[in-house]
C-alpha positions as MATLAB code, in Angstrom:
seq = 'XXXXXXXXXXXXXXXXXXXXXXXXXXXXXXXXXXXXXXXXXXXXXXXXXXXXXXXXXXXXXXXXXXXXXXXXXXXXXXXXXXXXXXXXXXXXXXXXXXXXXXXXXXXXXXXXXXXXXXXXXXXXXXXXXXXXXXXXXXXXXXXXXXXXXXXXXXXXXXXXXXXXXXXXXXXXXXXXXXXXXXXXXXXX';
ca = [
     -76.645  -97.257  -56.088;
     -78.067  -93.713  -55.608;
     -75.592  -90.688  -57.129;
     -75.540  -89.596  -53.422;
     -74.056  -92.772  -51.725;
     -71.506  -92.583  -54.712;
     -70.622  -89.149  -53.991;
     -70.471  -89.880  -50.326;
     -68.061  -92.995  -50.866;
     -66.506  -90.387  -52.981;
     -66.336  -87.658  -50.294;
     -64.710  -90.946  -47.768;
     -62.283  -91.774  -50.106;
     -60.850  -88.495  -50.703;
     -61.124  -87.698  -47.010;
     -59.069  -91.028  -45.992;
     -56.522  -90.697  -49.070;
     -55.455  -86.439  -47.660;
     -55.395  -87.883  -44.330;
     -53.009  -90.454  -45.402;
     -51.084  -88.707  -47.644;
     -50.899  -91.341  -49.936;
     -51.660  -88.981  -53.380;
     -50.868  -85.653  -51.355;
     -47.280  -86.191  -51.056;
     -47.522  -87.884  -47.810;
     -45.686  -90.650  -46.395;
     -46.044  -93.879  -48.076;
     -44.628  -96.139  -45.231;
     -44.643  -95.870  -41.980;
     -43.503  -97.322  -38.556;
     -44.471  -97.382  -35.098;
     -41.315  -97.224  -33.239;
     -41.377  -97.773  -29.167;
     -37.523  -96.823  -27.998;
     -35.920  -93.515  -27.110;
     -36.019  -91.135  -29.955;
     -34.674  -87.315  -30.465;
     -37.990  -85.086  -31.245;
     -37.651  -82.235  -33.432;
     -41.124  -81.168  -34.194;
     -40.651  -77.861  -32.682;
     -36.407  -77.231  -33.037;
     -34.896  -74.023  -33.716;
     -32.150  -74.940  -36.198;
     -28.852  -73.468  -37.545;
     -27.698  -73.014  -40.726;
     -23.894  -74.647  -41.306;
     -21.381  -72.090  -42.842;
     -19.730  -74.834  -44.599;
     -23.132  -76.399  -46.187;
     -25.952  -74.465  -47.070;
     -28.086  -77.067  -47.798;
     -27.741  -78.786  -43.978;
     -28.503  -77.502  -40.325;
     -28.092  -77.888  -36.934;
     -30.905  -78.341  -35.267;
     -31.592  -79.018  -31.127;
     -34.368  -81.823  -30.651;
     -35.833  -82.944  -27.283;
     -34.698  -86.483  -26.678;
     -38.258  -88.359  -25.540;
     -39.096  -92.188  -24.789;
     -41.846  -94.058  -26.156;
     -44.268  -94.568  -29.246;
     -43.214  -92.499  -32.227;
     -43.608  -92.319  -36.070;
     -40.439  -93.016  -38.796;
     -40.650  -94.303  -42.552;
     -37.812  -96.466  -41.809;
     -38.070  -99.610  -40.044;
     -37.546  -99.073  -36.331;
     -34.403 -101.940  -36.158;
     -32.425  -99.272  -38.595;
     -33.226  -96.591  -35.880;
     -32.074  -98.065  -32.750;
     -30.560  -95.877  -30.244;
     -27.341  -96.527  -29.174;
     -24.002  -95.196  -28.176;
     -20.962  -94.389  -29.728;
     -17.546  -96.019  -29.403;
     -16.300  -92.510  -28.286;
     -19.346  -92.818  -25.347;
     -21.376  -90.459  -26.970;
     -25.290  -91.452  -27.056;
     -27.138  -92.168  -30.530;
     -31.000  -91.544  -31.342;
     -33.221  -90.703  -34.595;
     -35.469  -88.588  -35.345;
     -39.314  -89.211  -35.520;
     -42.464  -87.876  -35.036;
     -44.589  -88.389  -32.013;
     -47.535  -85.912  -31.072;
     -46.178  -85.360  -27.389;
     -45.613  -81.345  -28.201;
     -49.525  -81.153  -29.307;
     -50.490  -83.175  -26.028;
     -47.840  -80.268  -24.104;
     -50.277  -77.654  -25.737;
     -47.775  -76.789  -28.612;
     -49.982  -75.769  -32.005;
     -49.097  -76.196  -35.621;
     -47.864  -73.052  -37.766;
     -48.487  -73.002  -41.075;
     -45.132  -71.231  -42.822;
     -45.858  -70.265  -46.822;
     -43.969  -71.820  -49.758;
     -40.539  -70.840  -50.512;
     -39.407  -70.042  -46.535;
     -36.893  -72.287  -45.147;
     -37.716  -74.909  -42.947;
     -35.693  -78.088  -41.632;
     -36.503  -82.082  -42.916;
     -35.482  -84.334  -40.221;
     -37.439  -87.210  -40.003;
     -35.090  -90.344  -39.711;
     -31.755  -88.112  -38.966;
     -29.167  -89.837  -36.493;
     -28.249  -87.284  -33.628;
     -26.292  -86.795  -30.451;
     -27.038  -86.773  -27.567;
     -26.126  -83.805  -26.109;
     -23.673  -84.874  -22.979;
     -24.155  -81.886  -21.224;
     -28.116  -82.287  -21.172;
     -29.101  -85.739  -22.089;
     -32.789  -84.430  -22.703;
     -31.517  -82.829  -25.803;
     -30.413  -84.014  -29.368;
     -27.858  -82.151  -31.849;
     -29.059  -83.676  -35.072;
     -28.381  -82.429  -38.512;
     -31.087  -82.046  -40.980;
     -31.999  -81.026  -44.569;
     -32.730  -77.389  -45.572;
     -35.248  -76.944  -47.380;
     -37.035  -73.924  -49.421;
     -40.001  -75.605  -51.435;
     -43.682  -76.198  -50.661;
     -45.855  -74.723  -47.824;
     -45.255  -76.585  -44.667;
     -45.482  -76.832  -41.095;
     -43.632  -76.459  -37.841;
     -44.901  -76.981  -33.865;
     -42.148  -74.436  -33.605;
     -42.403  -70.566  -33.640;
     -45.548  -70.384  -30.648;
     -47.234  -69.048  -33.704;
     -45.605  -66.128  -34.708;
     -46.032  -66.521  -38.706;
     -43.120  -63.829  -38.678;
     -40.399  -66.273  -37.545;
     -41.141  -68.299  -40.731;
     -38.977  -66.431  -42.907;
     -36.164  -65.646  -40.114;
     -35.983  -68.378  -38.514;
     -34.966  -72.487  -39.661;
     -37.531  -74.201  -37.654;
     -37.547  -78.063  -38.017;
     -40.913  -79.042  -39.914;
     -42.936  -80.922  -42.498;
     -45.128  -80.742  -45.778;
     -48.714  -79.848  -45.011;
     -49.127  -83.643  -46.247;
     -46.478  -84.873  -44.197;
     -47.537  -83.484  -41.001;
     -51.657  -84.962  -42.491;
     -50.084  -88.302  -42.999;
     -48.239  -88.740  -39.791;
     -50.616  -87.118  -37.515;
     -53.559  -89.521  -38.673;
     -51.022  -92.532  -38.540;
     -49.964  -91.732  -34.837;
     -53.811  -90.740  -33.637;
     -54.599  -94.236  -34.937;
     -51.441  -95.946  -33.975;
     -52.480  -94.455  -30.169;
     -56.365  -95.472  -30.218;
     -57.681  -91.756  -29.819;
     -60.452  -90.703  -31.489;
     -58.854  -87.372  -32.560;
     -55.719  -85.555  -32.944;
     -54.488  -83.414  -29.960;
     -53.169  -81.387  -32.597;
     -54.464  -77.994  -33.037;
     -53.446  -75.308  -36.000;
     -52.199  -71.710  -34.700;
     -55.020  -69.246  -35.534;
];
């Protein structure tokens, strides 16, 4: 075998393992989910005065194919004894094919985790979730929130993901869908 075709099984490997996320802190299991689900991909969050490591954060509530790392069964939507309605939160790449882009936000700003977080249903508008999600302050990562204003990463809590999160689902969910590429496109 020729050093190139080495090198360019090399080059495929490496290509296939950051678009997975496997090594680059991407998700290791995934799910294709097909059920109502709260989408927070692009929430504005608040911080709670009473925990400073949670949020609340206001998700669209969508229907159809979607991304968790949990199996879908433990993310069924529901409803509440008290009436109130029940979904999760998972990724789907329905704000990209809106025409929402991806903001990078550096390391150390504060960003929202929540992928797999149980949330109202907001009874006044049942297009919207209430979910509460992790704060979090390490690690450059990624938001389709902010309409790319880099400035609102440091003063706002948008919901988002590692670089290698965001990698890993978006190549599990173009695949999972049958495109051929990604409608998502980064903020320039």
């Amino acid at each position: 075998m020729s050093k190139h075709v080495v090198s360019g099984c090399l080059s495929a490997a490496l290509v296939a393992c950051l678009l997975l996320g496997s090594a680059a802190g991407g998700y290791a299991k995934t799910y294709l989910c097909e059920q109502r689900y709260a989408l927070c991909t692009s929430a504005p969050c608040v911080p709670l005065a009473d925990d400073p490591t949670k949020a609340t954060c206001f998700c669209d509530v969508e229907q159809g194919k979607s991304m968790s790392t949990e199996p879908c069964d433990k993310l069924k939507p529901g409803t509440e004894a008290s009436g109130v309605g029940i979904v999760y939160s998972t990724f789907s790449l329905d704000q990209a094919d809106q025409g929402k882009k991806v903001m990078r936000c550096p390391a150390g700003s504060p960003w929202t985790q929540c992928l797999n977080k149980r949330c109202a249903i907001d009874p006044a508008k049942s297009d919207r979730a209430i979910c509460v999600c992790d704060i979090v302050r390490t690690g450059q990562w990624v938001t389709f929130g902010g309409d790319c204003a880099t400035a609102t990463c440091e003063t706002y809590y948008w919901s988002g993901a590692t670089v290698a999160q965001f990698e890993s689902g978006n190549a599990f969910m173009t695949n999972a869908l049958g495109r051929q590429q990604s409608p998502a496109q980064m903020c320039q």
